[in-house]
PAZAPA-4460 file (N, C-alpha, C; in steps of 0.05 Angstrom, whole numbers, plus 32768, in hexadecimal, padded with zeros to 4 digits):
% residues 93
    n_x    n_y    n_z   ca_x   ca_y   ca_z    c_x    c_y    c_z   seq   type   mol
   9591   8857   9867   959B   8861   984D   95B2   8874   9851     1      X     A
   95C8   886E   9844   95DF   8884   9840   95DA   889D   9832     2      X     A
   95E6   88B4   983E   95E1   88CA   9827   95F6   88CD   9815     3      X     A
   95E5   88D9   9807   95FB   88D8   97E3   9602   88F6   97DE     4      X     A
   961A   88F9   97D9   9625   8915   97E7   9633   8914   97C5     5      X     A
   962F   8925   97B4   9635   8934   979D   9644   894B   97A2     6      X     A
   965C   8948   97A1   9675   895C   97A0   9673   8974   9789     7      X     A
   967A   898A   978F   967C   899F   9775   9693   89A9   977A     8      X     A
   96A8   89A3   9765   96C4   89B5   975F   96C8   89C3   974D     9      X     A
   96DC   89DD   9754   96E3   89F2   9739   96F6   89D6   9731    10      X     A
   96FC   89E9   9711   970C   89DF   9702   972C   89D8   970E    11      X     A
   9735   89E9   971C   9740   89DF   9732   9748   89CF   9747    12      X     A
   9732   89C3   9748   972D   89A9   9763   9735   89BF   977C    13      X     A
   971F   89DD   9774   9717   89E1   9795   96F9   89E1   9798    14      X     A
   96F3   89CB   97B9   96DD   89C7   97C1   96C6   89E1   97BE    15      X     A
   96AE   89DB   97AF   969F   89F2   97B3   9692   89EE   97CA    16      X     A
   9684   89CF   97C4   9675   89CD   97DA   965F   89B5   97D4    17      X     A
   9644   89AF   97D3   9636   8991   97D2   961E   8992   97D5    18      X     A
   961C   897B   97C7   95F1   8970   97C2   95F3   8960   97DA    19      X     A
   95DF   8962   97E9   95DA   8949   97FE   95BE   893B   97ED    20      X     A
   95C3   891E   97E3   95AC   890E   97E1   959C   8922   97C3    21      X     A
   95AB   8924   97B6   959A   8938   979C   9588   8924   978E    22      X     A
   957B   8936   9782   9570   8920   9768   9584   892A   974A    23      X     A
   958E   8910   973D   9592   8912   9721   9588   8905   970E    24      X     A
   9582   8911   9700   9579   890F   96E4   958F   890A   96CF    25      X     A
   9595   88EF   96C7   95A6   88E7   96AF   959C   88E1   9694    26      X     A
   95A3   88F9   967E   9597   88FC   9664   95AE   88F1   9656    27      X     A
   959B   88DD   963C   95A1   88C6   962D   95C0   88D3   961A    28      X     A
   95C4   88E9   9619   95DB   88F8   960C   95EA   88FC   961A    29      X     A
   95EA   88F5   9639   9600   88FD   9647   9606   8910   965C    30      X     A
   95EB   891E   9657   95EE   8938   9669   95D5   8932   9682    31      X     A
   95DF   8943   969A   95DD   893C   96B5   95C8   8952   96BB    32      X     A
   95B5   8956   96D6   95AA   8965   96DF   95AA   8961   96FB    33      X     A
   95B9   8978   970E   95B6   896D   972A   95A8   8980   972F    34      X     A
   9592   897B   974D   9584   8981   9758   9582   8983   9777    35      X     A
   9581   8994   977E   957C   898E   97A0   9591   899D   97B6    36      X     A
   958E   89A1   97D2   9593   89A9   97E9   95B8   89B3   97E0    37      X     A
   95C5   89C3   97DF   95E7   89C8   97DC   95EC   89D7   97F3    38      X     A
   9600   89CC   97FE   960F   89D3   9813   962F   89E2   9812    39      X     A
   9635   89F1   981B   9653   89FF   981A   9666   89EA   981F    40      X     A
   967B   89F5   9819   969A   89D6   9823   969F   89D3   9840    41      X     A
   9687   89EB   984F   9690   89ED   9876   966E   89DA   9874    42      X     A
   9662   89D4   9863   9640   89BC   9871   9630   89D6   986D    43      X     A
   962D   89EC   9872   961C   8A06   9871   9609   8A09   985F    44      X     A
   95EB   8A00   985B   95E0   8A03   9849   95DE   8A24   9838    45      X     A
   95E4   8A1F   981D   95E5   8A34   980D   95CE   8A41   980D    46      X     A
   95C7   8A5B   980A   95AB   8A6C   980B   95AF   8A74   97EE    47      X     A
   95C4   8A7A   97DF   95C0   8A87   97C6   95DC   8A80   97B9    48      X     A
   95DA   8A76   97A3   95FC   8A73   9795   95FD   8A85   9779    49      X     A
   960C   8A97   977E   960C   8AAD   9768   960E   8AA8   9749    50      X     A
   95FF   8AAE   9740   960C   8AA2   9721   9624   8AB4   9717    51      X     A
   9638   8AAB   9708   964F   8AB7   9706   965A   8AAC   96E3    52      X     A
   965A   8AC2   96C9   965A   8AB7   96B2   9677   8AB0   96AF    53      X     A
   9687   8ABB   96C3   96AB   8ABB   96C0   96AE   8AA2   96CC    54      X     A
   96A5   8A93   96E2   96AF   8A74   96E5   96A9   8A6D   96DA    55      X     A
   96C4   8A57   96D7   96C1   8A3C   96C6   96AE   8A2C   96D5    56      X     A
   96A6   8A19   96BD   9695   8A09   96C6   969A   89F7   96DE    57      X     A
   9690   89EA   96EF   9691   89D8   9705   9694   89B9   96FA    58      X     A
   96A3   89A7   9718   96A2   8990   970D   9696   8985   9725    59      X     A
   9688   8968   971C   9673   8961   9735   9684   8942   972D    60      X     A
   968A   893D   974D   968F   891E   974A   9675   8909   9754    61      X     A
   9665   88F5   9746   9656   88E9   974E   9663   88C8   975E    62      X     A
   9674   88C6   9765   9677   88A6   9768   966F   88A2   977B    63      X     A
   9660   88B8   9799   9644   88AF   97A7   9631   889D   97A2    64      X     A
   962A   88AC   9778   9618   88AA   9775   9613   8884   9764    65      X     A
   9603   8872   976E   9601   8859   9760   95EA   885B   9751    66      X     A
   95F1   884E   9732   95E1   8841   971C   95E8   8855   9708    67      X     A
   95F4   886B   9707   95FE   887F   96EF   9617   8873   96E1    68      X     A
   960F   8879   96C5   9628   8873   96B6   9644   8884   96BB    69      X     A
   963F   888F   96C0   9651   88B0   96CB   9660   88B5   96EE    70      X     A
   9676   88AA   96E5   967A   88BA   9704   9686   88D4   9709    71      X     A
   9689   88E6   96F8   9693   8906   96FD   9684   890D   96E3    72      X     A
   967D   892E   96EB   966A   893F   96D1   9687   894E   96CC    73      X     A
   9680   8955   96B7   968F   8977   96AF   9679   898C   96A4    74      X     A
   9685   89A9   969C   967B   89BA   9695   965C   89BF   96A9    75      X     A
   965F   89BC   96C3   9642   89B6   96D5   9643   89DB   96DC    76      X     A
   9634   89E0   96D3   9622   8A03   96D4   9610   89F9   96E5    77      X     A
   9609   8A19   96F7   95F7   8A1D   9703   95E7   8A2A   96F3    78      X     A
   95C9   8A1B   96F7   95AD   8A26   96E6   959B   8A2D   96FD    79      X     A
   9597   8A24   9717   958F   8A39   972B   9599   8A40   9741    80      X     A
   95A0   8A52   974A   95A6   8A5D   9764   959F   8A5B   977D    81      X     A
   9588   8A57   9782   957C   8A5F   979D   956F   8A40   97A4    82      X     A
   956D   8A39   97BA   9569   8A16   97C0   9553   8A12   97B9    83      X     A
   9549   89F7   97B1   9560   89E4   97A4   9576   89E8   978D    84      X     A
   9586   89E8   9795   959C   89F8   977C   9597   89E0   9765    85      X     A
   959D   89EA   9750   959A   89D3   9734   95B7   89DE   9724    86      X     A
   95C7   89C6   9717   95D7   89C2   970A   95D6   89B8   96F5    87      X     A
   95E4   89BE   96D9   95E0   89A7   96C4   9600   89A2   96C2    88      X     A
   9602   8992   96B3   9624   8983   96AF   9622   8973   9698    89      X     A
   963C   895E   9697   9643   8951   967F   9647   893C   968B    90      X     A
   9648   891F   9682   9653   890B   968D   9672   8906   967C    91      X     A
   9686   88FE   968D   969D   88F5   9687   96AA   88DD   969F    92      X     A
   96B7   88D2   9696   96C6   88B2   96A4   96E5   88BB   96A2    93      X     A
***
């Protein structure tokens, strides 16, 4: 089995860093829930990701990911910090 590596970028397009193999949850309105193991943009698993109300939201590219209507989120907030980090988002094409 391949791993499925979920990208997270600032608004920007700078690398934050990545889900290895997450679980998502795709809600019937559109909106996303990722789950699971995040790693830094050097592979370094994260111990704690700060919550911060002044960044903009994150963008997560899924096209790892197969059978989602969605291949990039927007507006993707961090809802927990400490591993397994959890994300919610938007779907957009």
């Amino acid at each position: 089995m391949t791993d499925v590596k979920v990208n997270i970028y600032t608004p920007t397009a700078q690398h934050v860093g990545y889900f290895l193999n997450p679980e998502i949850e795709a809600f019937p309105d559109g909106d996303y829930e990722i789950v699971g193991r995040f790693f830094d943009d050097v592979g370094e698993a994260v111990g704690k990701m700060e919550f911060n109300p002044e960044v903009l939201p994150y963008i997560a590219d899924l096209s790892d990911v197969k059978g989602l209507p969605h291949k990039k989120l927007v507006k993707v907030y961090l809802q927990r910090g400490r591993q397994p980090i959890r994300m919610t988002g938007t779907g957009s094409n």
